[in-house]
N, C-alpha and C positions, 0 to 999 in steps of 0.2 A: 505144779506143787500146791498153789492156793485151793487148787479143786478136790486136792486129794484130803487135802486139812479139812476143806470145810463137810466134805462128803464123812469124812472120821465125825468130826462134832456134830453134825447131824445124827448120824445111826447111834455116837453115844446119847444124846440126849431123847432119841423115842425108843434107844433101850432102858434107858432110865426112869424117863416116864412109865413106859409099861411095866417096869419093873415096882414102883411104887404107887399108882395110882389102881392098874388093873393084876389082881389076886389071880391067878390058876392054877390048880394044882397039876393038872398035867400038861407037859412040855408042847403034846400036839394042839391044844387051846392056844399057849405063846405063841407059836408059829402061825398059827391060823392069825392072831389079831395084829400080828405084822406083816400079813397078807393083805388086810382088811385096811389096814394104813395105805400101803402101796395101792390097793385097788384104789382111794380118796385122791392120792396126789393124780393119780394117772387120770381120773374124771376132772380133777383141778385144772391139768394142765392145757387144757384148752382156750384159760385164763377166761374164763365168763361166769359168769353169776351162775349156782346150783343150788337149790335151795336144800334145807336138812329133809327132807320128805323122798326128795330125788335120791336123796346119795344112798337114802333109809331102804328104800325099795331096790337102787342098782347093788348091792351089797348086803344084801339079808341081812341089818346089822339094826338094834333099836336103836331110838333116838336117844339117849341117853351117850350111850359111848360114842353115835356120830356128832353127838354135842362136845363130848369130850375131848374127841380126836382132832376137831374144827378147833376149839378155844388151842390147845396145846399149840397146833400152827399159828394160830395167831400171836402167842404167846410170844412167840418167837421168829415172829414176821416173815413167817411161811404162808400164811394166808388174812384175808381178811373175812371181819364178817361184820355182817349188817344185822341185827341183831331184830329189830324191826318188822321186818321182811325177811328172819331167817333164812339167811343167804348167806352160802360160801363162795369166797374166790380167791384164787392164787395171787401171789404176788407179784408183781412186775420184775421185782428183782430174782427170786427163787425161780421165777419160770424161765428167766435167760439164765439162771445157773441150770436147772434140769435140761433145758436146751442145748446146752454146750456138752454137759455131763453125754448124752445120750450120742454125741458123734463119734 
């Protein structure tokens, strides 16, 4: 039951994100950049450092919105970043929920 809540307030909260943050007028854009989400977690989940340049070039995506997509997790202690050394990485916690989610 905890999994299926927190799985619900996740999807609403980067539907709501993208719904206020990034503009498209067509539908097949929305879906692509919730593709492009899902691509980040799934490079994340490895739980290791990736820098914005890596994630920039595995996901055809500019730096701008894998800056954006990085802060939003962080936001929301889905991931961390090192700002420094522009560097993402997953959460310890988020990664044993995606862990569990995936059996």
């Amino acid at each position: 039951m905890y999994m299926v809540v927190y799985k619900k307030v996740l999807k609403n909260k980067l539907t709501r994100h993208l719904n206020t943050k990034i503009h498209y007028t067509v539908r097949r854009d929305y879906a692509l950049m919730e593709s492009k989400i899902s691509m980040i977690l799934e490079i994340l989940s490895d739980g290791k450092w990736h820098e914005i340049e890596e994630l920039q070039q595995r996901i055809a995506l500019d730096e701008y919105k894998v800056q954006e997509i990085a802060t939003f997790l962080n936001k929301y202690d889905f991931a961390m970043i090192d700002g420094a050394n522009r560097k993402v990485k997953i959460s310890r916690d988020f990664q044993r929920f995606l862990a569990q989610t995936t059996i």
